[in-house]
Backbone bond lengths (Angstrom), bond angles and torsions (degrees), N, CA, C in turn:
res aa  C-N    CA-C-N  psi(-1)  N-CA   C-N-CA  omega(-1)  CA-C   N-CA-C  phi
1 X - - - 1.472 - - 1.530 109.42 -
2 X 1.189 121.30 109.72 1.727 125.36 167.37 1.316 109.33 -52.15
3 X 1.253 117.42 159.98 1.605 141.85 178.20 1.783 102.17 -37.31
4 X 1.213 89.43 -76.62 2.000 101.55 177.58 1.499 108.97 -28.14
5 X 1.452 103.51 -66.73 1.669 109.90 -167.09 1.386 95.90 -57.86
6 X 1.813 122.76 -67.10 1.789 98.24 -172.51 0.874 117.56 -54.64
7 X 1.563 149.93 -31.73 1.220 147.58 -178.94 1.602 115.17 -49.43
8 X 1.403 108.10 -56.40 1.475 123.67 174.41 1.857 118.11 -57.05
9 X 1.941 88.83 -28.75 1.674 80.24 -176.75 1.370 107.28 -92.21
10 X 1.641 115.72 -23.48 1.476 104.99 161.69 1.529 131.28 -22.57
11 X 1.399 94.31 -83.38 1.898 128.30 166.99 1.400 101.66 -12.91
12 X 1.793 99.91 -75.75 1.380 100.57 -174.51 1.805 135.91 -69.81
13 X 1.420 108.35 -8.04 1.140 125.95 177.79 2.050 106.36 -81.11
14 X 1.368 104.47 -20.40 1.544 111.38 -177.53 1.510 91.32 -96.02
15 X 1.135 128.86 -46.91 1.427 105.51 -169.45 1.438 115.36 -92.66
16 X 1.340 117.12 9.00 1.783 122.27 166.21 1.663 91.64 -89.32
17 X 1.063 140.72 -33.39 1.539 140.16 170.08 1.441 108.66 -65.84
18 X 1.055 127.70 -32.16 1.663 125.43 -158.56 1.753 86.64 -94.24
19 X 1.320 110.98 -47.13 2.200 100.77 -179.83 1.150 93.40 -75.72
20 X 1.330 154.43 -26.98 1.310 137.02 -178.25 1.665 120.87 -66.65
21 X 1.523 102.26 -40.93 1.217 113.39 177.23 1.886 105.48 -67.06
22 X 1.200 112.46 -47.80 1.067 109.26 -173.21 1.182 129.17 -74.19
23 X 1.585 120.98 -4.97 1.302 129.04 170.14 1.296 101.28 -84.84
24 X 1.573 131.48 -19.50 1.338 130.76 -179.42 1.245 127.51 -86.10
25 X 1.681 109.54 -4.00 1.457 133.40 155.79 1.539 127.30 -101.13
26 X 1.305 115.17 -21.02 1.439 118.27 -156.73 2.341 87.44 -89.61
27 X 0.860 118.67 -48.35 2.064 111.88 -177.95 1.602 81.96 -126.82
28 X 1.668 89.16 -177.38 1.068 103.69 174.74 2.111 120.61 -95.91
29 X 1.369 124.23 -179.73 1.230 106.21 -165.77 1.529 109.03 -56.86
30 X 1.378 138.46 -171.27 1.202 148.19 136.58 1.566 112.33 -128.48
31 X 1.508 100.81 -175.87 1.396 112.44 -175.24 1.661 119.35 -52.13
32 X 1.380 105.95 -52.13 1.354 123.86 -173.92 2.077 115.72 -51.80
33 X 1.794 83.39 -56.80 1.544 102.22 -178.88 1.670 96.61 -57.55
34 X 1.053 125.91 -47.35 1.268 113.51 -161.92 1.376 120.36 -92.69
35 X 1.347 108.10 9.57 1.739 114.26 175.31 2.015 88.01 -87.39
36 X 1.876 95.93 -44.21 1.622 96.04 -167.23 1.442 89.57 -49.03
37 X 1.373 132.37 -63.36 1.489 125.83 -148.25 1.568 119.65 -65.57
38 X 1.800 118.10 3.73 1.140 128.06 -169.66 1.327 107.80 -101.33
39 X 1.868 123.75 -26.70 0.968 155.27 161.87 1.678 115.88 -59.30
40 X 1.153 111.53 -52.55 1.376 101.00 175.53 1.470 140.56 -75.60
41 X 1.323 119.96 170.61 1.612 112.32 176.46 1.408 137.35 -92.26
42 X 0.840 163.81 -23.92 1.814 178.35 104.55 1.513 101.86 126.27
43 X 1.120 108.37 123.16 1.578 109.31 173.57 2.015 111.57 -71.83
44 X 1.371 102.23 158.55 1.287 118.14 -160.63 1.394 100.37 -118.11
45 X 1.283 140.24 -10.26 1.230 134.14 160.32 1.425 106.83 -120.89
46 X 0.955 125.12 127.65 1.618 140.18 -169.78 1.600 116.35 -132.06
47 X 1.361 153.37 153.81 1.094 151.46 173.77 1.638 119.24 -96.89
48 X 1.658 103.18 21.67 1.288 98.26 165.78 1.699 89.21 -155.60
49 X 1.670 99.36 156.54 1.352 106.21 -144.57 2.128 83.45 -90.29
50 X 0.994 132.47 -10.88 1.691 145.54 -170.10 1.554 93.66 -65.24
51 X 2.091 96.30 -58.29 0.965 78.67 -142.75 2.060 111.25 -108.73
52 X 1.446 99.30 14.53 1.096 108.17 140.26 1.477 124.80 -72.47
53 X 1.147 140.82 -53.05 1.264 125.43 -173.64 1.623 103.37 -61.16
54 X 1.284 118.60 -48.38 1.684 119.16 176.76 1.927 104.25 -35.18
55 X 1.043 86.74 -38.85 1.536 86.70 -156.54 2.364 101.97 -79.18
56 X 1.648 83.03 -13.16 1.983 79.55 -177.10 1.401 106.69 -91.53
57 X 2.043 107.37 -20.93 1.426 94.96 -175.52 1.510 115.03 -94.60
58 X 1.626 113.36 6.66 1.499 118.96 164.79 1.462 103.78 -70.14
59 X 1.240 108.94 -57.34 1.759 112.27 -166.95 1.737 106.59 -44.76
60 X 1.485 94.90 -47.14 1.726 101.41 -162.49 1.630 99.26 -54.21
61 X 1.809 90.19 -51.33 1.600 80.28 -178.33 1.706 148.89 -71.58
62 X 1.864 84.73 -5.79 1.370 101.83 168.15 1.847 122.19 -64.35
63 X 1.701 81.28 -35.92 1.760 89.37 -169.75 1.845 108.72 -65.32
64 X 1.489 112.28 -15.43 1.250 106.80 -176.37 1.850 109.67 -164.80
65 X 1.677 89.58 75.91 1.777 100.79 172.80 0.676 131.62 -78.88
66 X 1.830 133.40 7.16 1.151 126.25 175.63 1.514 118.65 106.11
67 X 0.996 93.61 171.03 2.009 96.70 -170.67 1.499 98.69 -90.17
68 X 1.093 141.59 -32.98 1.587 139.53 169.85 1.472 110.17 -112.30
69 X 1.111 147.04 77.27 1.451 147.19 177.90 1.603 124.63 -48.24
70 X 1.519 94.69 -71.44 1.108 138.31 151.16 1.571 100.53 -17.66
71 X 0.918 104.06 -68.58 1.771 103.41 -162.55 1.301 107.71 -82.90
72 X 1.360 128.08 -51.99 1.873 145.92 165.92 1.433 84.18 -36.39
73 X 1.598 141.74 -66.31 1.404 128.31 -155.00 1.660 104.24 -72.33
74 X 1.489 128.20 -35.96 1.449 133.92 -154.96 1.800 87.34 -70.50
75 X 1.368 107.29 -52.73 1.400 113.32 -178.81 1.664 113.02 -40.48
76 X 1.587 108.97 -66.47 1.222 105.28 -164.59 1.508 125.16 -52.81
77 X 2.091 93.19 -44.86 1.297 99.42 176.63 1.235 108.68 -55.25
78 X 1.272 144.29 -53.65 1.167 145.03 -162.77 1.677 103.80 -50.10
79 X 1.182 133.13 -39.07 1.602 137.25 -146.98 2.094 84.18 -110.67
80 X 1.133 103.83 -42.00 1.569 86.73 -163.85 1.715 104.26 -92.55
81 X 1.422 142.29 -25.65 1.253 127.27 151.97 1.484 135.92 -90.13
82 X 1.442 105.31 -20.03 1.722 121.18 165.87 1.699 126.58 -68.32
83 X 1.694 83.63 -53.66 1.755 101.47 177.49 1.352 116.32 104.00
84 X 1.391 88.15 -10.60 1.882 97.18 176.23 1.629 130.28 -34.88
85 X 0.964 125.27 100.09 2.015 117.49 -173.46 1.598 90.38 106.27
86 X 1.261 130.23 2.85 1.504 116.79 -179.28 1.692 122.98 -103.93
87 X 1.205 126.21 76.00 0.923 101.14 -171.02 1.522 122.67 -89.59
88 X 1.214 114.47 3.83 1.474 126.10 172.97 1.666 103.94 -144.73
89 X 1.290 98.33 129.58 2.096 99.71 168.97 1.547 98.60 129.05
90 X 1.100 111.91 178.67 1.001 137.50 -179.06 1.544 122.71 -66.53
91 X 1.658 123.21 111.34 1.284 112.38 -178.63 1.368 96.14 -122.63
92 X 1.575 130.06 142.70 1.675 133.32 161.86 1.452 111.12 -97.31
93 X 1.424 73.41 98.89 1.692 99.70 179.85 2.066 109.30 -82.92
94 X 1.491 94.60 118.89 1.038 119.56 170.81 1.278 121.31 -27.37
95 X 1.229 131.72 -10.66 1.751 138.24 -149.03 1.588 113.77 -118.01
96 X 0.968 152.65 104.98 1.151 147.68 99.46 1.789 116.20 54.54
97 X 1.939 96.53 -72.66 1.139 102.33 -161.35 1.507 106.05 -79.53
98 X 1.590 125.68 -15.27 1.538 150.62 -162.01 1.869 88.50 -72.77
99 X 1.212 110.56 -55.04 1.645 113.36 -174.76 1.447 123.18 -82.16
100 X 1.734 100.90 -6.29 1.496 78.64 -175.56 1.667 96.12 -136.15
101 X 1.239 127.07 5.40 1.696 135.17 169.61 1.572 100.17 -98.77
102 X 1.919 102.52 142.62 1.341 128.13 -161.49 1.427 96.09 -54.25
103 X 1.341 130.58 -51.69 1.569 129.95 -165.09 1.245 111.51 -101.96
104 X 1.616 104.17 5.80 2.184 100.11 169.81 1.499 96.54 51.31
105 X 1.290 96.28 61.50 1.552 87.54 155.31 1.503 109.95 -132.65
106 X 1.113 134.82 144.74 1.759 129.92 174.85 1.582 119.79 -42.50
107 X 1.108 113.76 -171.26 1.419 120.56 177.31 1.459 130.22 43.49
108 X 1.532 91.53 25.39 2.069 98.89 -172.67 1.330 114.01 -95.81
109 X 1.090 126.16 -140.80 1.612 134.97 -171.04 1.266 85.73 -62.29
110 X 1.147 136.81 -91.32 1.264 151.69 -151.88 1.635 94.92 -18.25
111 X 1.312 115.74 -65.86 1.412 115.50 -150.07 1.765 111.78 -89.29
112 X 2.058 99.05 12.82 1.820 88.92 175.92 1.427 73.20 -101.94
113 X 1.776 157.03 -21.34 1.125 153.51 -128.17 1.790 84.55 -91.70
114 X 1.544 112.87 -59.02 1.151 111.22 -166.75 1.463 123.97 -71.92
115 X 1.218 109.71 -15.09 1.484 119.67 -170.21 1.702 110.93 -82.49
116 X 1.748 89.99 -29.86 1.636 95.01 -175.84 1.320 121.11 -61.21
117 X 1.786 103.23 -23.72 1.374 120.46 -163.96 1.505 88.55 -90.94
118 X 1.238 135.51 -36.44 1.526 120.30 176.74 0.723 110.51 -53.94
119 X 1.129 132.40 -72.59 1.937 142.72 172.94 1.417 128.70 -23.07
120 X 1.777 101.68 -49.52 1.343 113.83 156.37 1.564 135.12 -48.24
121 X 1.505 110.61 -24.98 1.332 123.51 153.82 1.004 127.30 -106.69
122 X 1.456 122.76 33.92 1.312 126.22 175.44 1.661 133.92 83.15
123 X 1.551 90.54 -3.30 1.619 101.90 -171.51 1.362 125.30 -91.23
124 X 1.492 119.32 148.46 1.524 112.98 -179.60 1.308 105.43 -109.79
125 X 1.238 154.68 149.87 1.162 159.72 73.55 1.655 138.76 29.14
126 X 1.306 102.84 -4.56 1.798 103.63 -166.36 1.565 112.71 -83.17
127 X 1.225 102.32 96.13 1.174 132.35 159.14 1.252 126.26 -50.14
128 X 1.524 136.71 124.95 1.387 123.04 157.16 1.310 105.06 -68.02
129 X 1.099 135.84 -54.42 1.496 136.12 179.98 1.471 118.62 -51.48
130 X 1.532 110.80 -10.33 1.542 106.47 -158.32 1.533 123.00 49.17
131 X 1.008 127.39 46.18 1.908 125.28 170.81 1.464 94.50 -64.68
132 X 1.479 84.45 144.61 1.958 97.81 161.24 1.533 119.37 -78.01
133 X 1.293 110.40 142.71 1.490 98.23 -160.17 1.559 125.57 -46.45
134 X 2.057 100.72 -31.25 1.395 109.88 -172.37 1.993 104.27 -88.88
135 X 1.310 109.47 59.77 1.564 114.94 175.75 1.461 91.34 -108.14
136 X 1.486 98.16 136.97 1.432 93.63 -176.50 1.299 124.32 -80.07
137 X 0.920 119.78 28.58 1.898 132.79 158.21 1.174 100.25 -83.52
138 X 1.095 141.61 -44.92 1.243 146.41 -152.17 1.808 111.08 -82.37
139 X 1.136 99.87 -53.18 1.367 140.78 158.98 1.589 110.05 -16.16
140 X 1.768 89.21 -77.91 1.346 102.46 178.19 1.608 112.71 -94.06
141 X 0.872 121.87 23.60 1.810 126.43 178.93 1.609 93.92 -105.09
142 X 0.943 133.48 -31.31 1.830 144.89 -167.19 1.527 101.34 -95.32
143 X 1.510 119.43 -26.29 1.171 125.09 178.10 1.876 108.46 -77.05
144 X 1.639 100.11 -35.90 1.401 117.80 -179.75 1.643 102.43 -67.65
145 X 1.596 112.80 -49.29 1.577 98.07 -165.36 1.920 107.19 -83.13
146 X 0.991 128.32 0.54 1.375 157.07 127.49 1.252 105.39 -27.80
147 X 1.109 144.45 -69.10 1.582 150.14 167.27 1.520 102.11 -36.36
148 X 1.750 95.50 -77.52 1.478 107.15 -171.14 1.281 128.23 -52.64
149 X 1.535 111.21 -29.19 1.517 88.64 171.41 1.489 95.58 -88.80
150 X 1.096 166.07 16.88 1.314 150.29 133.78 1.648 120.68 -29.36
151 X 1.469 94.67 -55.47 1.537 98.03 -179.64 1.434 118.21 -91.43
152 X 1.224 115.13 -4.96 1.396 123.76 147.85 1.664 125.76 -51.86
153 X 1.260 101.08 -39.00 1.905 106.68 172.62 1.209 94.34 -113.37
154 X 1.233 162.71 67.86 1.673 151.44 -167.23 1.516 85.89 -99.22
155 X 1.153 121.90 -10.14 1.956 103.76 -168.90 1.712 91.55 -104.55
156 X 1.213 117.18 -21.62 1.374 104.20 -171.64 1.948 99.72 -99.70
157 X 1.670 105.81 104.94 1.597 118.10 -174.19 1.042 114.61 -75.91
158 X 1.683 136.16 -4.91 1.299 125.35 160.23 1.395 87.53 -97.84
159 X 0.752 166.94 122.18 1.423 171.98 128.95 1.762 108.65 -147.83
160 X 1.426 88.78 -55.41 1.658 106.75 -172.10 0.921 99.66 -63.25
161 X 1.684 121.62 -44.36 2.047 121.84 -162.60 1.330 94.85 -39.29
162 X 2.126 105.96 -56.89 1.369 106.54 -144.92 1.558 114.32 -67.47
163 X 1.086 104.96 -22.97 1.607 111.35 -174.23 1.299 119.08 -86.26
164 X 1.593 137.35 -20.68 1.039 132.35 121.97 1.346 144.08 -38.31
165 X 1.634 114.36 -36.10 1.524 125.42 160.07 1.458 92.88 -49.47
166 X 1.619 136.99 -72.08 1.210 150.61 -121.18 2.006 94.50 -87.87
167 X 1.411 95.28 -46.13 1.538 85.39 147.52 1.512 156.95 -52.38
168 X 1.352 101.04 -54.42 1.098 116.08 152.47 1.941 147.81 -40.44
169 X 1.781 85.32 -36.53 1.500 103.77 -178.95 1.758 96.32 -100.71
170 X 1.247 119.11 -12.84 1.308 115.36 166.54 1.368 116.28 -78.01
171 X 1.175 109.15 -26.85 1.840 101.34 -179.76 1.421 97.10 -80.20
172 X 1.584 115.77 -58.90 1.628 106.76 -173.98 1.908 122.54 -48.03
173 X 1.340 99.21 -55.08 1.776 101.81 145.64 1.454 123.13 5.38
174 X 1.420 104.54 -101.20 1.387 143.02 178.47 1.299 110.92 -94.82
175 X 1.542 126.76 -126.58 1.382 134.80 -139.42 1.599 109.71 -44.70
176 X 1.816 117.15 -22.29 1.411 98.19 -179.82 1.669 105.85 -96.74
177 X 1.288 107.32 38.94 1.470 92.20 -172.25 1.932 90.74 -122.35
178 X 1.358 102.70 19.28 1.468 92.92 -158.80 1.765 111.39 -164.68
179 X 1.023 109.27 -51.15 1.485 121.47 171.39 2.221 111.93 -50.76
180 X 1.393 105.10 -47.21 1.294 105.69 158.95 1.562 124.44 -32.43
181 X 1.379 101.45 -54.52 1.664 102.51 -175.00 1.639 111.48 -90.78
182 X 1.550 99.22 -14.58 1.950 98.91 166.40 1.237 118.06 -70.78
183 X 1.294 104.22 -46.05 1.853 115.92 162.73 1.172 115.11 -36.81
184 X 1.309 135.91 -44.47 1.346 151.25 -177.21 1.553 113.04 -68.92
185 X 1.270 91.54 -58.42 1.872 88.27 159.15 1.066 144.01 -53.72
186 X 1.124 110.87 -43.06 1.612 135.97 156.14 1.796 111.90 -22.45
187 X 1.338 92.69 -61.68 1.579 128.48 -163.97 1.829 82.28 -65.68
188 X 1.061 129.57 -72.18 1.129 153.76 -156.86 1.554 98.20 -63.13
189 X 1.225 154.71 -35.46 1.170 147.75 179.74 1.519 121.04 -146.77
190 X 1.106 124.39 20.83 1.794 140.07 169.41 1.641 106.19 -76.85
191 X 1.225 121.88 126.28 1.508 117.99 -162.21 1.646 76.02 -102.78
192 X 1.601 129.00 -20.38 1.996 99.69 -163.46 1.428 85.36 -96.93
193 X 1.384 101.04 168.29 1.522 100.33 145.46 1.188 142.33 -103.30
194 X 1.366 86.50 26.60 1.882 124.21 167.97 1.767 113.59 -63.62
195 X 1.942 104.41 -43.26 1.147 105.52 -169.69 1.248 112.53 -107.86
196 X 1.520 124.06 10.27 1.223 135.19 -164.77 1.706 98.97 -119.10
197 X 1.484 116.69 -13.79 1.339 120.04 155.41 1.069 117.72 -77.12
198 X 1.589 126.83 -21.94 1.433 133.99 179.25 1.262 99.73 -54.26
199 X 1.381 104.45 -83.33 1.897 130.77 165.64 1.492 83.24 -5.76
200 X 1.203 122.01 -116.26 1.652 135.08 -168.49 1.147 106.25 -10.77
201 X 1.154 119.66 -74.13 1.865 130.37 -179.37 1.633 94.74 -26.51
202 X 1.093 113.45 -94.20 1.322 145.98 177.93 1.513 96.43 1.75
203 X 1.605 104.37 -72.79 1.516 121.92 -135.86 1.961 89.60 -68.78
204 X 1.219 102.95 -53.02 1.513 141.90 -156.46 1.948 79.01 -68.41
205 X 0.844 153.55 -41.12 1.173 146.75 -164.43 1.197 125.68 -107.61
206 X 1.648 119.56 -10.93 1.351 132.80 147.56 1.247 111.37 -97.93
207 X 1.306 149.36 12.83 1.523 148.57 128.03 1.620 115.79 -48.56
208 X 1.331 104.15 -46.80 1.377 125.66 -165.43 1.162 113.83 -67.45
209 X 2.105 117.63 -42.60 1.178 138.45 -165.76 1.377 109.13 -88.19
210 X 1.237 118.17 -7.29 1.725 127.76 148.22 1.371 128.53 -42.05
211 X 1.554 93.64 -59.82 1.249 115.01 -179.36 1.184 138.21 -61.91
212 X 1.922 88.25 -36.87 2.068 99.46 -161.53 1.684 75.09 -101.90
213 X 0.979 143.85 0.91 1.768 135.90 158.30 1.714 103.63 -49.52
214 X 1.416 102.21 -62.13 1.140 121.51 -144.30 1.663 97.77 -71.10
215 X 1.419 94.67 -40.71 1.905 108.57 -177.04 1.724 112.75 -56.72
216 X 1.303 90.61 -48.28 1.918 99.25 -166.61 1.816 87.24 -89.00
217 X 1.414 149.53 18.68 1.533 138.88 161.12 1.306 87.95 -86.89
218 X 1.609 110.95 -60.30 1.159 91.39 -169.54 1.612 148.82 -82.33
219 X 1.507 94.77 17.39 1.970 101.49 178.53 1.650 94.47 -121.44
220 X 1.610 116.01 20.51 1.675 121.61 146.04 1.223 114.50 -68.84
């Protein structure tokens, strides 16, 4: 494989991870997603220790989810990012503004910070669900079209720098200022180990995306 092609399959290997992740935050599973997720493969050697194990305790749990899946997952998600059945403890709240405003409440700085940057590229937000912009689906879906137009100009190299910079200062920004300690929650109140592989995945793959930022700026 020449320089170009790994470069290109990099890109695209982060932003098929960034919609994957984010479909695994934005509802809960369904039928379809979870036949796909029975179908696929997970690598077994990984360069971060999160998000290899994330990735052995998905498999395990793929090989044996239970007699209702479907429903065991609607539950959890529901109790470990909603809060539903919680009236005291720990919930990992989906938001941005929850981890990084004095009273953890949604809709704060965080979420005019992120929206500005949508806008700034032209993007809208319209939700059937209405999410706040800083939900971390959202988050990482902007991180995904971030990819894509990368490999959309891949021949033009000042083009790419900038959009990798723009990546880069978007994760430090946001998701690494905050997703660390959601991860933690996760860990902290996920009854499957369906959603506590998420957590791992997650954590273990924005550690990583530091790095391979930093790697592919610098052989621009």
């Amino acid at each position: 494989m020449d320089e170009a092609s790994e470069f290109a399959a990099i890109i695209t290997n982060r932003e098929n991870l960034y919609r994957f992740l984010a479909r695994l935050y934005r509802v809960e599973v369904d039928a379809p997603l979870l036949q796909q997720l029975g179908e696929m493969g997970f690598p077994t050697e990984c360069g971060d220790p999160n998000l290899a194990e994330g990735y052995r305790m998905l498999t395990d749990w793929l090989r044996d989810p239970g007699s209702d899946p479907l429903t065991d997952l609607a539950v959890d998600y529901a109790r470990t990012f909603l809060g539903a059945g919680v009236f005291q403890g720990v919930v990992a709240n989906p938001y941005e503004s929850v981890y990084t405003s004095e009273k953890r409440l949604i809709m704060q700085e965080a979420r005019d910070q992120v929206l500005a940057v949508y806008r700034a590229k032209g993007l809208r937000c319209a939700e059937p669900m209405e999410l706040p912009e800083d939900h971390i689906a959202l988050e990482l879906e902007f991180l995904a079209y971030l990819c894509r137009e990368t490999l959309n100009v891949i021949n033009d190299r000042a083009r790419v720098s900038t959009l990798l910079k723009e990546q880069k200062e978007f994760i430090e920004r946001h998701p690494a200022k905050w997703i660390p300690a959601f991860c933690a929650d996760i860990a902290k109140c996920a009854a499957t180990d369906f959603y506590k592989a998420v957590g791992k995945i997650t954590l273990g793959f924005l550690n990583m995306e530091r790095a391979i930022l930093e790697d592919l700026l610098e052989k621009r």
